[in-house]
MOPAC internal coordinates of N, CA, C and O (Angstrom, degrees):
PM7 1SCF
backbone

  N    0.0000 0     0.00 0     0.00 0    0    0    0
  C    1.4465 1     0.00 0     0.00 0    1    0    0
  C    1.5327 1   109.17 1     0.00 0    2    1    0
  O    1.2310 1   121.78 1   -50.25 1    3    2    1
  N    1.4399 1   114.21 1   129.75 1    3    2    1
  C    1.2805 1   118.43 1   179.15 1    5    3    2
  C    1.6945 1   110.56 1   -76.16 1    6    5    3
  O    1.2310 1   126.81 1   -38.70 1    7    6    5
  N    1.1240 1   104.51 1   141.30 1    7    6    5
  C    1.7255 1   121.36 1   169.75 1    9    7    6
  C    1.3307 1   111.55 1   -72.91 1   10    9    7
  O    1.2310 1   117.67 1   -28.14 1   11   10    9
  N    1.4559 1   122.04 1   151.86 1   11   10    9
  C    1.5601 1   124.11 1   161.51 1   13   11   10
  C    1.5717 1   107.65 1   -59.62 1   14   13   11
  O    1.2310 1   118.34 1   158.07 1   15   14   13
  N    1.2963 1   120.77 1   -21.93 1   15   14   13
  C    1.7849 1   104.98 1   177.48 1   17   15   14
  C    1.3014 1   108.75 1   -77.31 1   18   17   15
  O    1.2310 1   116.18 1   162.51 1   19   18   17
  N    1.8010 1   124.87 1   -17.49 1   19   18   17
  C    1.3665 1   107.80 1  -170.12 1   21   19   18
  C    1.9097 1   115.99 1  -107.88 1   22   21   19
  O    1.2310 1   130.32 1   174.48 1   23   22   21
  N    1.4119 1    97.71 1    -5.52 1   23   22   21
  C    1.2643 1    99.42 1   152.01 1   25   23   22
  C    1.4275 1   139.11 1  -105.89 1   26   25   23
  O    1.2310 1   122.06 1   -26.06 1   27   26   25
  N    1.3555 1   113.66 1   153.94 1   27   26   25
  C    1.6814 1   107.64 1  -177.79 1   29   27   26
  C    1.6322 1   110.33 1   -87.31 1   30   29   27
  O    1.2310 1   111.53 1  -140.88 1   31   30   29
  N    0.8982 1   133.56 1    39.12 1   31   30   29
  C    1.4363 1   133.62 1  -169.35 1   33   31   30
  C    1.7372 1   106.16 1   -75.95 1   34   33   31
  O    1.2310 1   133.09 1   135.12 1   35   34   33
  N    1.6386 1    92.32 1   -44.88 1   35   34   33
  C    1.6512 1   112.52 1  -171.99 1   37   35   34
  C    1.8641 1    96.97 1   -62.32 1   38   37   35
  O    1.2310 1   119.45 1   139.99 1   39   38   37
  N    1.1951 1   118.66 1   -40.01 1   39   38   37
  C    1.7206 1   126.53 1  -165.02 1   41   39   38
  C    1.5968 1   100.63 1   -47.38 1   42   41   39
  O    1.2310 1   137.54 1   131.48 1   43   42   41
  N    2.0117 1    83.62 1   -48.52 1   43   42   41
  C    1.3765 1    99.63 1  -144.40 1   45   43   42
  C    1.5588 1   113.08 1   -71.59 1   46   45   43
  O    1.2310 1   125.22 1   136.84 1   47   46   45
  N    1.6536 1   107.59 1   -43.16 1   47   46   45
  C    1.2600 1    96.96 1   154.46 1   49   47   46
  C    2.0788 1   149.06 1   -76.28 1   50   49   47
  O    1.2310 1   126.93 1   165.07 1   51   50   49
  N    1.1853 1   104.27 1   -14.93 1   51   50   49
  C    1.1528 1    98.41 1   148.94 1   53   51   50
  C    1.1409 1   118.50 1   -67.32 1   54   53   51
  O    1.2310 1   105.12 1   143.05 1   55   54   53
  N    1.7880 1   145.14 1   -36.95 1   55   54   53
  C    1.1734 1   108.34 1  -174.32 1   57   55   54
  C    1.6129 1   115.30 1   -72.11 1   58   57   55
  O    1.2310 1   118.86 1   171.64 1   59   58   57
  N    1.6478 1   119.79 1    -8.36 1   59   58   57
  C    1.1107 1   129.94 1  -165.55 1   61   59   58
  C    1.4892 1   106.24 1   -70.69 1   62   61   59
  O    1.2310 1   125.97 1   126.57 1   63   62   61
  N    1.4189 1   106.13 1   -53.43 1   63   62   61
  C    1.7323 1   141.60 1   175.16 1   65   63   62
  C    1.6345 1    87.15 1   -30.12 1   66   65   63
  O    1.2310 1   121.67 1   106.17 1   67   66   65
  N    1.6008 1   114.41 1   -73.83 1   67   66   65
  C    1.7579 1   133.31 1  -156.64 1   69   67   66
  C    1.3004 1    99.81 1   -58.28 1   70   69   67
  O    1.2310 1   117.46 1   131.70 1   71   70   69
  N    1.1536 1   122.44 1   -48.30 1   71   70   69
  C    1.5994 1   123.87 1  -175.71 1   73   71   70
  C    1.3823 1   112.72 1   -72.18 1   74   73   71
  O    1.2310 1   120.34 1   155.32 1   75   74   73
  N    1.4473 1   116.95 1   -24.68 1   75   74   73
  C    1.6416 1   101.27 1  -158.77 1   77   75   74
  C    1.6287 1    77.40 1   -88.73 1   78   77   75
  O    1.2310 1   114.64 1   110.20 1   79   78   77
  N    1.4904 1   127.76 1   -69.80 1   79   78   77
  C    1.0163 1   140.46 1   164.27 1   81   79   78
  C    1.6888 1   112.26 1     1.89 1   82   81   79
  O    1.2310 1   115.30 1   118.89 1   83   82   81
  N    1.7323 1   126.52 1   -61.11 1   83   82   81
  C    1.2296 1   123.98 1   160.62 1   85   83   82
  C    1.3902 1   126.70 1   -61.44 1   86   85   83
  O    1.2310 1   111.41 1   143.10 1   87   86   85
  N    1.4146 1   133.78 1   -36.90 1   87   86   85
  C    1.2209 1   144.33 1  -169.86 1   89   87   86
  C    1.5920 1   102.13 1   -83.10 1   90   89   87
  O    1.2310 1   110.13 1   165.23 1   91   90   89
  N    1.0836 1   136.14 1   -14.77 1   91   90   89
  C    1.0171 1   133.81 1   179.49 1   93   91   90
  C    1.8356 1   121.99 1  -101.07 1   94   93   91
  O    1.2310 1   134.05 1   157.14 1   95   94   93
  N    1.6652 1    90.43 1   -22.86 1   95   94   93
  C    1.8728 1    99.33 1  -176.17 1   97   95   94
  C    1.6970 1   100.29 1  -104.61 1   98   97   95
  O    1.2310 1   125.00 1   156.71 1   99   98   97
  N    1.5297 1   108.00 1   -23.29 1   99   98   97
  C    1.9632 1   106.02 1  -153.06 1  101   99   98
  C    1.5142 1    92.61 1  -131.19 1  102  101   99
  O    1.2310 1   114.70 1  -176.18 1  103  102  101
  N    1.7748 1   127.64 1     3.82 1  103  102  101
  C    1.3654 1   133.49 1   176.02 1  105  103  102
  C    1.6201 1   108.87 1   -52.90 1  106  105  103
  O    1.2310 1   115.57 1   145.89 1  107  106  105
  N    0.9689 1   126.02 1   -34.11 1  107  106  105
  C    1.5721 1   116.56 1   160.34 1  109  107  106
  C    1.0510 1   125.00 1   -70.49 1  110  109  107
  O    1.2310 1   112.17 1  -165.48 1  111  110  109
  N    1.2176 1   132.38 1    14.52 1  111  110  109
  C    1.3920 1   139.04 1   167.49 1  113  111  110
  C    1.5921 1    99.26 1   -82.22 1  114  113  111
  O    1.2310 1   119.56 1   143.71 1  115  114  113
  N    1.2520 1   118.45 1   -36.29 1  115  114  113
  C    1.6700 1   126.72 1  -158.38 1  117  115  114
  C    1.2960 1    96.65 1  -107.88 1  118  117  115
  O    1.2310 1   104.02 1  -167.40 1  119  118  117
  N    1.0558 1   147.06 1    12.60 1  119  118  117
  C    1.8101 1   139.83 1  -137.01 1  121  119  118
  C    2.3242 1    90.55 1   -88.69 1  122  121  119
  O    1.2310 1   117.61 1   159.10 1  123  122  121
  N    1.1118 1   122.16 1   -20.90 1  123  122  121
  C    1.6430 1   135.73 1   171.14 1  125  123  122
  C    1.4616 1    90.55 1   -83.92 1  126  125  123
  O    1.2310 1   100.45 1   113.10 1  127  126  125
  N    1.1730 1   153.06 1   -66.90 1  127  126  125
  C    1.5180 1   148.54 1  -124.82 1  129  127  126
  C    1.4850 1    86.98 1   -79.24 1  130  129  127
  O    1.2310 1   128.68 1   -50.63 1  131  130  129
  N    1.5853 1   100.89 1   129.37 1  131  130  129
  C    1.6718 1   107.39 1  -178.86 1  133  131  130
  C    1.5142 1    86.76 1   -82.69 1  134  133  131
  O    1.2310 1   138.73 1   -14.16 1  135  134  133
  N    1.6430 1    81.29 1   165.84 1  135  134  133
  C    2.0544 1   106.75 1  -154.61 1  137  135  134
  C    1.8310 1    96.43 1   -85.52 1  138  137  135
  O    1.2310 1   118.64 1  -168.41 1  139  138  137
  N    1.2423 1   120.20 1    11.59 1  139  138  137
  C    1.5606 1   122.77 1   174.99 1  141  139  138
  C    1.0392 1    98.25 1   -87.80 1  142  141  139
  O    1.2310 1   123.75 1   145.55 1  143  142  141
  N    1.5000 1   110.41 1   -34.45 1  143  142  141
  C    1.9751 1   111.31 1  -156.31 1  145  143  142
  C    1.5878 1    98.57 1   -53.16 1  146  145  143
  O    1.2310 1   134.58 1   121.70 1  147  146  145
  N    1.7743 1    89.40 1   -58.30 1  147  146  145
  C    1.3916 1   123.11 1  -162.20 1  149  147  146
  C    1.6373 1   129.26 1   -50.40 1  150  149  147
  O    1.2310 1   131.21 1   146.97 1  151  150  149
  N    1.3699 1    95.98 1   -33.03 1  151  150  149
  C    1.4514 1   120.18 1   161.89 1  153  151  150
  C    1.2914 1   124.25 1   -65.98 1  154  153  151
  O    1.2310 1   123.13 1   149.52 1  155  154  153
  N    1.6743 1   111.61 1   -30.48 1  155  154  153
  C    1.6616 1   123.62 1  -146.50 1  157  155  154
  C    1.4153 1    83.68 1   -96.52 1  158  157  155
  O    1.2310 1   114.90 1   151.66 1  159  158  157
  N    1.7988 1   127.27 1   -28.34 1  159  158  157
  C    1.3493 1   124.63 1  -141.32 1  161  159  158
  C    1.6914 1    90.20 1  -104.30 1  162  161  159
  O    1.2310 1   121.89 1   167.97 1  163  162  161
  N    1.6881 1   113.98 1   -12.03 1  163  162  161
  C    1.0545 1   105.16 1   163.18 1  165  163  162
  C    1.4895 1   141.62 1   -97.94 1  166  165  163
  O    1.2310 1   125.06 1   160.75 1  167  166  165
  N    1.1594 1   107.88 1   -19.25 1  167  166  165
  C    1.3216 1   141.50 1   142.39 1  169  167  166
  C    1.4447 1   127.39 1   -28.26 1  170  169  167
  O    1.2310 1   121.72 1   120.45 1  171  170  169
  N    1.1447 1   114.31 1   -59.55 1  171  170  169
  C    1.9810 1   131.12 1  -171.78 1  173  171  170
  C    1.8090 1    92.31 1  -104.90 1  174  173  171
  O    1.2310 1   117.93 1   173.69 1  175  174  173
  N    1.6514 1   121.55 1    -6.31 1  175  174  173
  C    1.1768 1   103.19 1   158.04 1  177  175  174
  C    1.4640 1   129.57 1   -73.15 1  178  177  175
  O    1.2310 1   138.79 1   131.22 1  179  178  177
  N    1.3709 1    81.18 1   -48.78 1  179  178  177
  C    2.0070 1   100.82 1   170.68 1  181  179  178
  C    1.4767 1   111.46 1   -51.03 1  182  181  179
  O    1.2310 1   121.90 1   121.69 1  183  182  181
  N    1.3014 1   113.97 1   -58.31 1  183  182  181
  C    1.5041 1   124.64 1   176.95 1  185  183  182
  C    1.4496 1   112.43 1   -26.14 1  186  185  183
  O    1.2310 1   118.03 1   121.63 1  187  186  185
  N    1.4308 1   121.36 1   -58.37 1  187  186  185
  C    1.4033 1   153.26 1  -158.88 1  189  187  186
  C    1.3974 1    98.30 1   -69.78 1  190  189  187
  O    1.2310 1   117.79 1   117.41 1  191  190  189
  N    1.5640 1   121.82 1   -62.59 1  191  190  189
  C    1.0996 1   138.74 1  -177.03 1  193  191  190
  C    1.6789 1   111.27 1   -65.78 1  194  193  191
  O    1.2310 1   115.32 1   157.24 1  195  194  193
  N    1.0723 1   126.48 1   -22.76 1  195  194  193
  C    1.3764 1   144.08 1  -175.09 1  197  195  194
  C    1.7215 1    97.22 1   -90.76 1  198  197  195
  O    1.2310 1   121.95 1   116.16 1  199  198  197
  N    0.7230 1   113.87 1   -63.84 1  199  198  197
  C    1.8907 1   124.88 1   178.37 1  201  199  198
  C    1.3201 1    99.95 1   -43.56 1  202  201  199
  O    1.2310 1   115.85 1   115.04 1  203  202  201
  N    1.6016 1   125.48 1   -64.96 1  203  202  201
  C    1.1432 1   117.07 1  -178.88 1  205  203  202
  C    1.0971 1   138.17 1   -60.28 1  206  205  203
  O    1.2310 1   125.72 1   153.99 1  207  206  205
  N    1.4344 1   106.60 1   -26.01 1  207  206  205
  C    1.0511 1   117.73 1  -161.02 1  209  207  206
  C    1.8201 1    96.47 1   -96.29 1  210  209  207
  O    1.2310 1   109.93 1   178.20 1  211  210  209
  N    1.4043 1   136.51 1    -1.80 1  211  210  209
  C    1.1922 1   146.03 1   159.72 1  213  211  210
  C    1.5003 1   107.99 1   -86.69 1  214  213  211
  O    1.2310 1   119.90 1   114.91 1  215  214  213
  N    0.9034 1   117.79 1   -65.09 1  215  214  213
  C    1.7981 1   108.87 1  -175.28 1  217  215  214
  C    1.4474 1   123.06 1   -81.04 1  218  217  215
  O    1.2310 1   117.36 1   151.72 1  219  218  217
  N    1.8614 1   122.63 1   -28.28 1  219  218  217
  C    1.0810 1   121.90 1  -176.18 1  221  219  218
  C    1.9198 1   107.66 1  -103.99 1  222  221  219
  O    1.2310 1   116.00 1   160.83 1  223  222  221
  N    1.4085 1   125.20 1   -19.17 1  223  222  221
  C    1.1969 1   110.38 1  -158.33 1  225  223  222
  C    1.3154 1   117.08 1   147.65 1  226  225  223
  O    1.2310 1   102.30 1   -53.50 1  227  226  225
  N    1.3501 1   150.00 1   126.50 1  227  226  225
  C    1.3927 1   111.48 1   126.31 1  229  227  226
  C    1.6770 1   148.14 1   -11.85 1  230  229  227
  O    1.2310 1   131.95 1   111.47 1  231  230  229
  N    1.2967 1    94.53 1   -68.53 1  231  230  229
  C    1.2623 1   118.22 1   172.15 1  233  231  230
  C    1.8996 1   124.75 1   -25.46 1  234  233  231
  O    1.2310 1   135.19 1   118.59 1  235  234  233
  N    1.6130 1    88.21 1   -61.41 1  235  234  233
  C    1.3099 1   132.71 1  -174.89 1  237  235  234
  C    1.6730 1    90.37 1   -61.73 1  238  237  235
  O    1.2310 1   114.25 1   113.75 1  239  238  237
  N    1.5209 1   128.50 1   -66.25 1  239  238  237
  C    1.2808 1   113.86 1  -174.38 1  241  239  238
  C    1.2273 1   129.04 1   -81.22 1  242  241  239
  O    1.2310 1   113.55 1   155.52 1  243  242  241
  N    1.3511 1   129.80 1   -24.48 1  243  242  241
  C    1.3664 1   130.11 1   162.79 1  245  243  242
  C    1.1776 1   130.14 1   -71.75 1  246  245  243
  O    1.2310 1   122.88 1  -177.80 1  247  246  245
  N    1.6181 1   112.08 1     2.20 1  247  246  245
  C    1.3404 1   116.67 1   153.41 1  249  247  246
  C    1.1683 1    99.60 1  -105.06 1  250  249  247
  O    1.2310 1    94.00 1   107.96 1  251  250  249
  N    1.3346 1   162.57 1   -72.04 1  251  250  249
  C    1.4980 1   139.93 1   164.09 1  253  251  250
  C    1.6237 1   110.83 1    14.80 1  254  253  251
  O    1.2310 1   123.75 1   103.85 1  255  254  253
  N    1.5504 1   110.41 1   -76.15 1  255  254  253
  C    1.4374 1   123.82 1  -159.73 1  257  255  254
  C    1.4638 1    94.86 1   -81.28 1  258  257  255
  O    1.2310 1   108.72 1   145.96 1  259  258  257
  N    1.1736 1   138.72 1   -34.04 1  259  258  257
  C    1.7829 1   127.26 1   144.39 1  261  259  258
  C    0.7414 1   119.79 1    10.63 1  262  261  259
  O    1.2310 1   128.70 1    82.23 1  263  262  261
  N    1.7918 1   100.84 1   -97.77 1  263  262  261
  C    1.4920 1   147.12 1   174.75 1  265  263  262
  C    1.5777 1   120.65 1   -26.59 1  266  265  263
  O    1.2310 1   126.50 1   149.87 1  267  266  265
  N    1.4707 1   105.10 1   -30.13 1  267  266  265
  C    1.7197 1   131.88 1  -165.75 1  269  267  266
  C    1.3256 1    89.98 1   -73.57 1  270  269  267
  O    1.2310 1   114.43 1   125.93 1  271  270  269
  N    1.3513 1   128.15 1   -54.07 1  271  270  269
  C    1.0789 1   137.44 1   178.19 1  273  271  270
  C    1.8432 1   129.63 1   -26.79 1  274  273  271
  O    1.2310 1   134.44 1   131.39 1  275  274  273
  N    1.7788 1    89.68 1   -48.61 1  275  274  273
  C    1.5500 1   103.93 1   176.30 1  277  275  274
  C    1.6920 1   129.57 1   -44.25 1  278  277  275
  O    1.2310 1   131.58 1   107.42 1  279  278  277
  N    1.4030 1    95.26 1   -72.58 1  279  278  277
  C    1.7489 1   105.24 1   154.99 1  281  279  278
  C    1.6240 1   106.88 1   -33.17 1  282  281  279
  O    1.2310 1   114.43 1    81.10 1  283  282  281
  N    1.0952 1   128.15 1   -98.90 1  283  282  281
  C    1.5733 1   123.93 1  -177.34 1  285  283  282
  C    1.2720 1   123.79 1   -19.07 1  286  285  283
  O    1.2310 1   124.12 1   141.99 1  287  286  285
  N    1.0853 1   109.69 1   -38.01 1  287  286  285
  C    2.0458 1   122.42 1   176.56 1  289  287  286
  C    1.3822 1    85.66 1   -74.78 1  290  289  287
  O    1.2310 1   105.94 1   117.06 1  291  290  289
  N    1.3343 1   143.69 1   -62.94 1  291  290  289
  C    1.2051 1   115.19 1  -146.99 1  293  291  290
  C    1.3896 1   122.93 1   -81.16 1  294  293  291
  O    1.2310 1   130.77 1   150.86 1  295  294  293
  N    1.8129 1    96.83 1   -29.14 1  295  294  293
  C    1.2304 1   104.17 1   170.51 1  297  295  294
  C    1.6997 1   131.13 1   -51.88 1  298  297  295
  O    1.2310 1   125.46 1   142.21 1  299  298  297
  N    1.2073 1   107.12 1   -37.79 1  299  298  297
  C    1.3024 1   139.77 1   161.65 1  301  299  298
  C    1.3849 1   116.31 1   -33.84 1  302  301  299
  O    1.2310 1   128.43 1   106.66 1  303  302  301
  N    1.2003 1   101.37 1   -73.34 1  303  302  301
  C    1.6866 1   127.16 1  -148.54 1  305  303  302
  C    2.1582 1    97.12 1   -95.97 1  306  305  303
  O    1.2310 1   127.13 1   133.96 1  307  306  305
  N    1.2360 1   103.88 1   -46.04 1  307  306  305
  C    1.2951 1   120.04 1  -179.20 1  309  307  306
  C    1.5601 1   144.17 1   -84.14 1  310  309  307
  O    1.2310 1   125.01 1   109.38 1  311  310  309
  N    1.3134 1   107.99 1   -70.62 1  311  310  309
  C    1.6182 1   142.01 1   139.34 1  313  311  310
  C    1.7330 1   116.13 1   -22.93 1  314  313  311
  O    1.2310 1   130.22 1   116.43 1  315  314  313
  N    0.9878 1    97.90 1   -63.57 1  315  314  313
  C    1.5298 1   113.25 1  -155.56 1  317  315  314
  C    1.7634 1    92.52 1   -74.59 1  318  317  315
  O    1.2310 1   125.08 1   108.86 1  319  318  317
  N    1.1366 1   107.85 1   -71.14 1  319  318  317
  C    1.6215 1   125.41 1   179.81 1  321  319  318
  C    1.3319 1   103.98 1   -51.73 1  322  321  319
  O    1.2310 1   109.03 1   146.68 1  323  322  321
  N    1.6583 1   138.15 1   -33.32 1  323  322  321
  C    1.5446 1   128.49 1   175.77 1  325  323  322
  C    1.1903 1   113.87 1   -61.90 1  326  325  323
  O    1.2310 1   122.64 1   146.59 1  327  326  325
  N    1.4814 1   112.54 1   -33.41 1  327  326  325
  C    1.7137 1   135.03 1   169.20 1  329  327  326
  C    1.0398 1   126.73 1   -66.68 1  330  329  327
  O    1.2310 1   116.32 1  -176.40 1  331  330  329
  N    1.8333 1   124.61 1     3.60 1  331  330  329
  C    1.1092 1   122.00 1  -175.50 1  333  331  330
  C    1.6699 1   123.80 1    69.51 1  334  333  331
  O    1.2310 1   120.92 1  -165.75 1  335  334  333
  N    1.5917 1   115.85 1    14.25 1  335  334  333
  C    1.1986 1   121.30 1   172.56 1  337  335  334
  C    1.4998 1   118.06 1  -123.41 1  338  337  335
  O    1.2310 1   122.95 1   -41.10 1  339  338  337
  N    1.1232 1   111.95 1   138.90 1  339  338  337
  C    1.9448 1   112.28 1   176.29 1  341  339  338
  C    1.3316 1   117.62 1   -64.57 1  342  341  339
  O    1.2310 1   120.70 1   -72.66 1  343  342  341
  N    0.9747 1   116.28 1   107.34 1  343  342  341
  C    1.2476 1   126.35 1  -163.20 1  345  343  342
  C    2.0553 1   115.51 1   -63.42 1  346  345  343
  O    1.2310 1   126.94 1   165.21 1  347  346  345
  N    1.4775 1   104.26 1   -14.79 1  347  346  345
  C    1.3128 1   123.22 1  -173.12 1  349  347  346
  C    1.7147 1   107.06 1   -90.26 1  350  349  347
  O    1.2310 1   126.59 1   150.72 1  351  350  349
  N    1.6618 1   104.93 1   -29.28 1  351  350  349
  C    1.5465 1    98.46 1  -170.86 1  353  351  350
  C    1.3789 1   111.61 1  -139.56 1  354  353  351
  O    1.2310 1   121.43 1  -179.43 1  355  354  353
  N    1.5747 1   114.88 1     0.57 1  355  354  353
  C    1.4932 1   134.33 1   146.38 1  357  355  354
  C    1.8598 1    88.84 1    65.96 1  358  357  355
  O    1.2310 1   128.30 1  -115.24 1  359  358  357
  N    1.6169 1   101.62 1    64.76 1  359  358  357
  C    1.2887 1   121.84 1  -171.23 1  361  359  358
  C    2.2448 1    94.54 1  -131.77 1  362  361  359
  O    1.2310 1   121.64 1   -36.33 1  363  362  361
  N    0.9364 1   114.47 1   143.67 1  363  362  361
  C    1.5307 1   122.00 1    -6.12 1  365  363  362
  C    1.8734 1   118.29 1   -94.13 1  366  365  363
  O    1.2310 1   131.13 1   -46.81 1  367  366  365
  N    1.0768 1    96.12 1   133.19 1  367  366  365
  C    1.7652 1   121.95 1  -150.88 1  369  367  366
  C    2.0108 1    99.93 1   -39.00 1  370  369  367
  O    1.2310 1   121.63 1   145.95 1  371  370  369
  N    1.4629 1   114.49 1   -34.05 1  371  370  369
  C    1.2468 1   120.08 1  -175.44 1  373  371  370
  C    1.6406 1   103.97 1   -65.68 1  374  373  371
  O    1.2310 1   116.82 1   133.11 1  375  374  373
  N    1.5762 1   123.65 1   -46.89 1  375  374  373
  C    1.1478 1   119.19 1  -166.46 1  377  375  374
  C    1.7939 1    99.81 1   -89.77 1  378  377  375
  O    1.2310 1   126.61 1   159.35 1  379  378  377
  N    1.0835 1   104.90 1   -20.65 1  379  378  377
  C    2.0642 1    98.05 1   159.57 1  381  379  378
  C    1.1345 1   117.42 1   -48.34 1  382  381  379
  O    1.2310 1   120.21 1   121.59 1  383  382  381
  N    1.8188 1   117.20 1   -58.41 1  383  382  381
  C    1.1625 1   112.47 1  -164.09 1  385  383  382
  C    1.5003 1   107.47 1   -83.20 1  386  385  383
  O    1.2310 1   111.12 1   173.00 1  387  386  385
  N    1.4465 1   134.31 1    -7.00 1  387  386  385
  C    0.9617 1   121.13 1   171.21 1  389  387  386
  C    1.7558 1   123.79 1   -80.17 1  390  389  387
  O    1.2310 1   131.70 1   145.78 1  391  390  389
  N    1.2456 1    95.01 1   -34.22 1  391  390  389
  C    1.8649 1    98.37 1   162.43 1  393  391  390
  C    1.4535 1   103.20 1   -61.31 1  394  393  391
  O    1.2310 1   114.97 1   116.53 1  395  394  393
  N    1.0588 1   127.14 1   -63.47 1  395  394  393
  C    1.3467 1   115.67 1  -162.87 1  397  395  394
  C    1.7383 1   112.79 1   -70.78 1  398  397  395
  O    1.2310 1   113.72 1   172.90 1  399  398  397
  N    1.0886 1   129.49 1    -7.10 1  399  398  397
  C    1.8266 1   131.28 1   143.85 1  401  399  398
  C    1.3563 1    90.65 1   128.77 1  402  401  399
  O    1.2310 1   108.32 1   153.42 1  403  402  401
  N    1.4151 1   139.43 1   -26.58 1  403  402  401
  C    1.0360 1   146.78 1  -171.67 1  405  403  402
  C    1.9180 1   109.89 1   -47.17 1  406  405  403
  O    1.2310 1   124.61 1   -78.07 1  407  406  405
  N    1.5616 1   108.76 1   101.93 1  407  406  405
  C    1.3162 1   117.67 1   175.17 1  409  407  406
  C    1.1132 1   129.41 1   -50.85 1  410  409  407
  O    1.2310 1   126.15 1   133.71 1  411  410  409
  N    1.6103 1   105.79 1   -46.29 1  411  410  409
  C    1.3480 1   105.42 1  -161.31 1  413  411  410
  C    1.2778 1   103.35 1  -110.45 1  414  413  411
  O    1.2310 1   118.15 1   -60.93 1  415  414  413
  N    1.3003 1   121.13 1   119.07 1  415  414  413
  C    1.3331 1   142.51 1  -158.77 1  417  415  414
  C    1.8051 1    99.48 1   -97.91 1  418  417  415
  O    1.2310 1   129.17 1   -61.71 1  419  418  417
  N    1.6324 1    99.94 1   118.29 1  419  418  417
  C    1.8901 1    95.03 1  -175.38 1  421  419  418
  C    1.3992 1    87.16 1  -134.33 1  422  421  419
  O    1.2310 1   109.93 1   -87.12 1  423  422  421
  N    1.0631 1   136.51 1    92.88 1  423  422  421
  C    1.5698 1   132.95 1   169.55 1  425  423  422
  C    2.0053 1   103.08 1   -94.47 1  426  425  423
  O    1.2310 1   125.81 1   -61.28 1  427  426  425
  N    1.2144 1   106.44 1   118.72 1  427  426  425
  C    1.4701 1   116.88 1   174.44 1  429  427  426
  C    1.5773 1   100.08 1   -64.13 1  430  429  427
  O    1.2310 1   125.33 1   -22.40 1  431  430  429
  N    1.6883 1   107.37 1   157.60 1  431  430  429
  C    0.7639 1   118.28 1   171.36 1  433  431  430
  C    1.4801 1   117.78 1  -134.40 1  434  433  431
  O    1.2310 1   115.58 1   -83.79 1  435  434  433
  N    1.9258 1   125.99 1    96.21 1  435  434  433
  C    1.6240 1    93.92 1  -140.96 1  437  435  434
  C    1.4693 1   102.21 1   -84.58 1  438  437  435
  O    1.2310 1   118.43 1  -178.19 1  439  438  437
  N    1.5195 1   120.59 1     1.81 1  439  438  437
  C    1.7130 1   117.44 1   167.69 1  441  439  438
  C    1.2648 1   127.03 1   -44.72 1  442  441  439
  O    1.2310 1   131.50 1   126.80 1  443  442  441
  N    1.2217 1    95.41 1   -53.20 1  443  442  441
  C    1.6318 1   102.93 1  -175.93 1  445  443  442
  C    1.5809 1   118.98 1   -94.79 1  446  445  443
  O    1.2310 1   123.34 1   164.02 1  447  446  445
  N    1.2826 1   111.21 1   -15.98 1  447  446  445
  C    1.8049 1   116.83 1   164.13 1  449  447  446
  C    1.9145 1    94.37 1   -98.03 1  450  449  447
  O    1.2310 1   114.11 1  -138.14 1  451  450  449
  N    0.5439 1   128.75 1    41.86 1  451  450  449
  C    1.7133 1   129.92 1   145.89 1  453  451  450
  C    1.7980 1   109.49 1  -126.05 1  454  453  451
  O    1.2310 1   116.28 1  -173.64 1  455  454  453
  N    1.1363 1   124.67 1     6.36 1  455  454  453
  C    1.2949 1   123.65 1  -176.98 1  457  455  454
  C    1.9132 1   103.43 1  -126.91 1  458  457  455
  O    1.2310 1   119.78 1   172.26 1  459  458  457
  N    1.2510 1   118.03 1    -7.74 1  459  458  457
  C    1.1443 1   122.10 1   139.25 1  461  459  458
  C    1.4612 1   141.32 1   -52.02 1  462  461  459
  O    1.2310 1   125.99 1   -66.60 1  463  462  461
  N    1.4669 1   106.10 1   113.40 1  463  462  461
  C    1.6302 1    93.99 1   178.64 1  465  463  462
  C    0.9716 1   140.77 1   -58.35 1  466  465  463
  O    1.2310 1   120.10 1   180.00 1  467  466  465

């Protein structure tokens, strides 16, 4: 019988947990990022986390994928807000998409598309 240290099952779902978990609270951050990116970035995350966690440790990768964490906090908390944007609701949505390079600016409006027939 295999042990939880010798399988990656545990990796696999936390990284699953982190992603669904982000895409679901911070997914408007990405709402432009084509859905290949998004897949690919989850994909070669696991990969990463799986590698390490075979040759270096547990240990070794769940502090790796920790660490990942840092950048995102700051961006968040730091970055975003020096820029004049809320870092929680990536408002206001015109000057988001313009930091982030994104041209074409489509901000919904659900007032006036709920009064559409």
């Amino acid at each position: 019988m295999m042990s939880i240290q010798n399988n990656l099952w545990f990796e696999i779902a936390l990284v699953s947990f982190i992603f669904a978990t982000g895409n679901i609270l911070l997914g408007h951050f990405e709402e432009k990022v084509p859905k290949w990116r998004r897949i690919m970035k989850f994909l070669v995350t696991l990969a990463v986390v799986c590698f390490l966690t075979t040759f270096f440790g547990r240990l070794i990768s769940l502090t790796v994928l920790g660490l990942t964490f840092l950048p995102v906090i700051y961006i968040h908390t730091i970055w975003l807000p020096k820029n004049g944007i809320n870092g929680w609701t990536g408002e206001p949505r015109k000057k988001y998409f313009q930091l982030r390079g994104w041209t074409k600016i489509e901000v919904s409006d659900k007032t006036t598309s709920a009064k559409k027939p």
